[in-house]
N, C-alpha and C positions, 0 to 999 in steps of 0.2 A: 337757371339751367345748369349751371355750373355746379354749382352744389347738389344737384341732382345728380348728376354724375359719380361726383364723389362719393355720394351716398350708394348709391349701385356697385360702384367699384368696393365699397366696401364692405357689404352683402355678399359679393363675391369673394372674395379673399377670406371672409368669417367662413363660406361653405366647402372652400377647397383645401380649407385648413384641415389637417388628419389629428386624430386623439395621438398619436405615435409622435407627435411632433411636439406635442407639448411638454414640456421641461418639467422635471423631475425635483421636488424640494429636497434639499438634501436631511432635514429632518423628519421622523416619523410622526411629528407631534402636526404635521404639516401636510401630511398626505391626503387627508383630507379635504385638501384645496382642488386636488385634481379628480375627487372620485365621480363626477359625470365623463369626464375623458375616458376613465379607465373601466366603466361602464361600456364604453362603447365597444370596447377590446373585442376582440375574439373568446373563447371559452381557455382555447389554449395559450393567448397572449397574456389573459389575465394570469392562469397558473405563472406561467416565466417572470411575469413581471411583478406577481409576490413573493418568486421566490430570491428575484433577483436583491428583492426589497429587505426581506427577513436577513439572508447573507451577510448583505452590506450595512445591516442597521446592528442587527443581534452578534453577529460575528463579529464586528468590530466592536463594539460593547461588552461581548467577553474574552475577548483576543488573550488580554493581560491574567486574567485568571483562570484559562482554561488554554491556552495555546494555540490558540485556534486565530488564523492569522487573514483577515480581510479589510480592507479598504473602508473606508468610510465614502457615503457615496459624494460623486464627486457633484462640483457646481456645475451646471449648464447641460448636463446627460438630458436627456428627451425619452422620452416613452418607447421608443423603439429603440433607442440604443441599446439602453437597458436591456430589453427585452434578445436583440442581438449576442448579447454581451453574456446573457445569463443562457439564451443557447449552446453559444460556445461553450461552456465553461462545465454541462451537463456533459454533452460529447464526448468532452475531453474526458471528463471522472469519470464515464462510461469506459472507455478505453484503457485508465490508468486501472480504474476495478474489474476489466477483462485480464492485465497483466499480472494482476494481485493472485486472480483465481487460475492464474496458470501454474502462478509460479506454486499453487496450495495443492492445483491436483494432478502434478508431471514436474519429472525430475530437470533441472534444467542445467546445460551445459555449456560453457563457457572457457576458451583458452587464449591467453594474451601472450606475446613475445614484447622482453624487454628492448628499447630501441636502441642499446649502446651494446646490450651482452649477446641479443638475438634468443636468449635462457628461453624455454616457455615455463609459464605459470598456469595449469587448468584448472577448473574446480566443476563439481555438481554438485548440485546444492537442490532442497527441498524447502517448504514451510509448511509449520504445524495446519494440521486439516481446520482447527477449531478458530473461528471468525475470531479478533480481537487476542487470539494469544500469539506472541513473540519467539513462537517455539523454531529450533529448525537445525534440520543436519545439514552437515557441510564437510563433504570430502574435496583437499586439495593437495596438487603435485608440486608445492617448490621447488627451488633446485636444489633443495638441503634435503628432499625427500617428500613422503607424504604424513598428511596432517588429518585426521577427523576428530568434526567439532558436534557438539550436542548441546542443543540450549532447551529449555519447554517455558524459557518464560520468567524465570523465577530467578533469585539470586542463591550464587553457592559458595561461596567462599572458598579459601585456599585451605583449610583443611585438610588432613590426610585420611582419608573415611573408607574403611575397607568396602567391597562389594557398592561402591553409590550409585550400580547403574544397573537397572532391572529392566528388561527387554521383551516382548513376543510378539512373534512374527503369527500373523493368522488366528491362526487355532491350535499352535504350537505349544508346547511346553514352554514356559517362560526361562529365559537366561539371566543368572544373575553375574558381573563381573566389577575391574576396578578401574574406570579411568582416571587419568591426573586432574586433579579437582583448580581453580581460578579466582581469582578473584573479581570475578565476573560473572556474566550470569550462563556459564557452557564447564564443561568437562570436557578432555580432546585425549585421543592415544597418536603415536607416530607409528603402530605395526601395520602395513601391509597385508599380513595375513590375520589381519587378526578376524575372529569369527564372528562379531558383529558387523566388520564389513562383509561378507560372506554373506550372511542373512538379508543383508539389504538389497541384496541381487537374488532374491527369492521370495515371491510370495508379494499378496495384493496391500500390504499394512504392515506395520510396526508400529506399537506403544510401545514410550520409551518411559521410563521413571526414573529420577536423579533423587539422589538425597546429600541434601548443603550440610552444612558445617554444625550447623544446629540439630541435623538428623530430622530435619522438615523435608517430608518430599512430594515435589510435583510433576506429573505428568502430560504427556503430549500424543497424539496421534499423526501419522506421516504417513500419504502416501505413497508408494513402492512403485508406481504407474512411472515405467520409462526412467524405472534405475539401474537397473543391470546393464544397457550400452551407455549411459551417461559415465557411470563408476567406471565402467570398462575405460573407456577412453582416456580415464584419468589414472587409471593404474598401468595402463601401456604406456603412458609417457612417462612416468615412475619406474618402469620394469629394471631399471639399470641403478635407480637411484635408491638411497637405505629408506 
């Protein structure tokens, strides 16, 4: 009778067992162990929990050669944690890639006070419209003055290269002028008035074009959406300053 018992009891416990409970191998060569559990998933638990799988298996696998920085998965994780875990972490880059495309398609405004001087620091700043390129203007109010930056991506060296910067706004005639070239990958001027800021506060776009040290040059697109009171703001607290 007793061991009947037992045997019920453990009937029981094999049916109240859930697939999400079951522990997770931490190699892929091993997953295989679990694919009735993961069978049993939902349509949408199974997507999270390969992708959660791919991340942690491939991503760590090519962390070192491609930069690409993930965890190996850990010992004792369960089917639903994972599964938890790879939710969160969609959410999140949903959010950090709503930030990404803000900062691509609206000019964004920023101003800090030093905590010893009370000085303020503003800037507005943009990034290039084009997915995957590094491009992006950058107007800021030091207290030494103001500062505009232009990168698209590419490297330019310190060079002194007449005319490296070719501009249009819209539908505009294109402008050609000279900023101070870097050893970096931007060109920057310190004028205030000068007329390439001026054009940034007008109009739905600007292409910009730089040419490096080599006379190779690359281009970018920006957009102009909620530049004119971002730059504003930065050049009123500039007003006094060279």
């Amino acid at each position: 009778m007793k061991r009947y018992f037992v045997l019920i009891f453990v009937i029981a416990l094999g049916a109240c067992s859930k697939p999400t409970d079951t522990v997770v191998p931490t190699s892929i060569d091993k997953m295989e162990s679990i694919k009735p559990q993961i069978e049993k998933l939902t349509s949408e638990e199974k997507e999270l929990f390969a992708k959660y799988v791919v991340r942690h298996t491939m991503g760590s696998a090519m962390g070192g050669m491609f930069g690409i920085k993930a965890d190996p998965i850990p010992e004792g994780i369960t089917i639903g944690k994972a599964i938890d875990e790879e939710r969160k972490f969609l959410q999140q880059a949903g959010e950090l890639l709503k930030k990404l495309r803000a900062k691509r398609e609206e000019w964004q405004f920023e101003s800090t006070a030093d905590k010893f001087t009370d000085e303020k620091t503003a800037f507005a700043s943009i990034m290039a419209e084009e997915d995957g390129k590094d491009g992006f203007i950058d107007v800021r109010c030091f207290p030494s003055g103001i500062e505009v930056k232009i990168g698209t991506g590419k490297y330019i060296g310190d060079k002194e290269i007449s005319d490296n910067v070719k501009y249009r706004v819209d539908s505009n005639n294109y402008v050609v002028t000279k900023m101070k070239p870097t050893s970096k990958e931007y060109v920057y001027e310190n004028d205030k008035d000068s007329k390439f800021l001026t054009a940034l506060m007008s109009g739905k776009k600007i292409i910009v074009e730089l040419t490096s040290y080599d006379y190779d040059t690359s281009s970018a697109t920006f957009s102009l959406n909620g530049a004119e009171p971002a730059i504003s703001k930065v050049l009123a607290l500039c007003k006094d300053r060279k």
